[in-house]
C-alpha positions in Angstrom: 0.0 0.0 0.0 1.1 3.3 -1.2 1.1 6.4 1.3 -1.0 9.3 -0.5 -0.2 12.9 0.7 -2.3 15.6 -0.2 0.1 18.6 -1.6 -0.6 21.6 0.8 0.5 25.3 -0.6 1.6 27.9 1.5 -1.8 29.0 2.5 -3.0 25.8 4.1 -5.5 25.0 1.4 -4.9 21.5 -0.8 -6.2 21.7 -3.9 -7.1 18.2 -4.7 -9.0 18.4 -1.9 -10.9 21.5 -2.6 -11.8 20.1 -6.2 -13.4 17.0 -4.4 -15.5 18.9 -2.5 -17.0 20.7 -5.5 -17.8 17.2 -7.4 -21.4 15.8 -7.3 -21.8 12.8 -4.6 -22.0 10.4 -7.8 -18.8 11.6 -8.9 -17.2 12.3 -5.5 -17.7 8.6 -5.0 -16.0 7.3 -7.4 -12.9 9.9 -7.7 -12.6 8.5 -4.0 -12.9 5.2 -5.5 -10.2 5.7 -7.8 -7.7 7.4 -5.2 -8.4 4.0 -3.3 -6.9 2.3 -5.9 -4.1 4.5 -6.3 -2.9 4.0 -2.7 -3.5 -0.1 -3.3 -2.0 -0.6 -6.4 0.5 2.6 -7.2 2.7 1.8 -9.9 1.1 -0.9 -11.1 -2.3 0.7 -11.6 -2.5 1.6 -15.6 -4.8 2.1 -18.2 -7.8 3.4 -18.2 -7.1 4.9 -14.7 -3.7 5.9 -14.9 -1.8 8.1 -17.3 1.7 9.3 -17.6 2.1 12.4 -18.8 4.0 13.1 -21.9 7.3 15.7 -23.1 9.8 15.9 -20.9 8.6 19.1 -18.8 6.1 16.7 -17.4 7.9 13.2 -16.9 7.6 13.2 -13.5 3.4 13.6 -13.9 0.6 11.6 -13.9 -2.9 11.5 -14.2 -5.6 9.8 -12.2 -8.8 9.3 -14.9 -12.1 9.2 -13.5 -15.3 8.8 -15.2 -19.1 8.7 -14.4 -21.6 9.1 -16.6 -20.7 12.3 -18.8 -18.4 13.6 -16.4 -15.0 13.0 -16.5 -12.3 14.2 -14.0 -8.3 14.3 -13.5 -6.2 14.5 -10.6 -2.8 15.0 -11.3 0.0 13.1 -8.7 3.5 12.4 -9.0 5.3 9.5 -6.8 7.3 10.7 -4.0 9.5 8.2 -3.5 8.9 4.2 -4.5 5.8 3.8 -1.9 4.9 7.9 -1.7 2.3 9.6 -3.5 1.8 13.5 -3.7 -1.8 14.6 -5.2 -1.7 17.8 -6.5 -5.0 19.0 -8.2 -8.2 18.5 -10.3 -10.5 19.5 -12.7 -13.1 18.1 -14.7 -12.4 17.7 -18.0 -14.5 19.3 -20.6 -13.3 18.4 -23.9 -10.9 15.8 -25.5 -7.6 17.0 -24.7 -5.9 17.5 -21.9 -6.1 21.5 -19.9 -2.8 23.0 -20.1 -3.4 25.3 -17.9 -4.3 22.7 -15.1 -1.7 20.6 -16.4 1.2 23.7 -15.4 -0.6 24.3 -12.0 0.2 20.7 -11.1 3.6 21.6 -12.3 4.1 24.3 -10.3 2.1 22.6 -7.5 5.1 19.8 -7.8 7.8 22.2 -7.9 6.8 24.0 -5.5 6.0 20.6 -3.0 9.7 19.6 -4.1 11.4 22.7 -3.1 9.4 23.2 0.3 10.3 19.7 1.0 13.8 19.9 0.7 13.9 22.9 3.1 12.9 20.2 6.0 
């Protein structure tokens, strides 16, 4: 089992978190579904929950697909170390390709988790 930490900025707030909270309960369900299976199966969970994303800016990125009914969400997480997950944010998704803009706050959100960390 996988530990999953929720990325925390500066202001206390985790964004994953907050996005949850604004999903319907059908859809909350089964995002918290999904996360389960994160934290069970980590590396080994694929297709068609997991994706990595692509280009080198965003190698160390990955996407948690979630699906119910016509809505469709993505969490974006990145492995901490071999049994440490950080989830970083959400959004639901709204047409076929991916939200660059939530894709490089999830960027930032790493970066920023990263260099915080180190100051420890």
């Amino acid at each position: 089992m996988m530990k999953l930490i929720f990325y925390k900025k500066i202001d206390g707030t985790k964004p994953a978190g907050e996005f949850i909270k604004t999903l319907t309960t059908d859809m909350k369900a089964k995002v918290v579904r999904d996360i389960d299976l994160l934290e069970k199966y980590g590396f080994d969970l694929g297709m068609p929950y997991v994706k990595k994303m692509q280009g080198k800016k965003y190698e160390k990125l990955y996407e948690l697909r979630s699906k119910f009914s016509t809505s469709i969400s993505r969490i974006f997480y990145f492995f901490e170390t071999k049994d440490g997950i950080v989830v970083l944010s959400g959004y639901l998704k709204k047409d076929s390709k991916i939200d660059k803009r939530e894709l490089e706050r999830a960027l930032e959100y790493m970066k920023d988790y990263l260099e915080r960390s180190k100051m420890k």
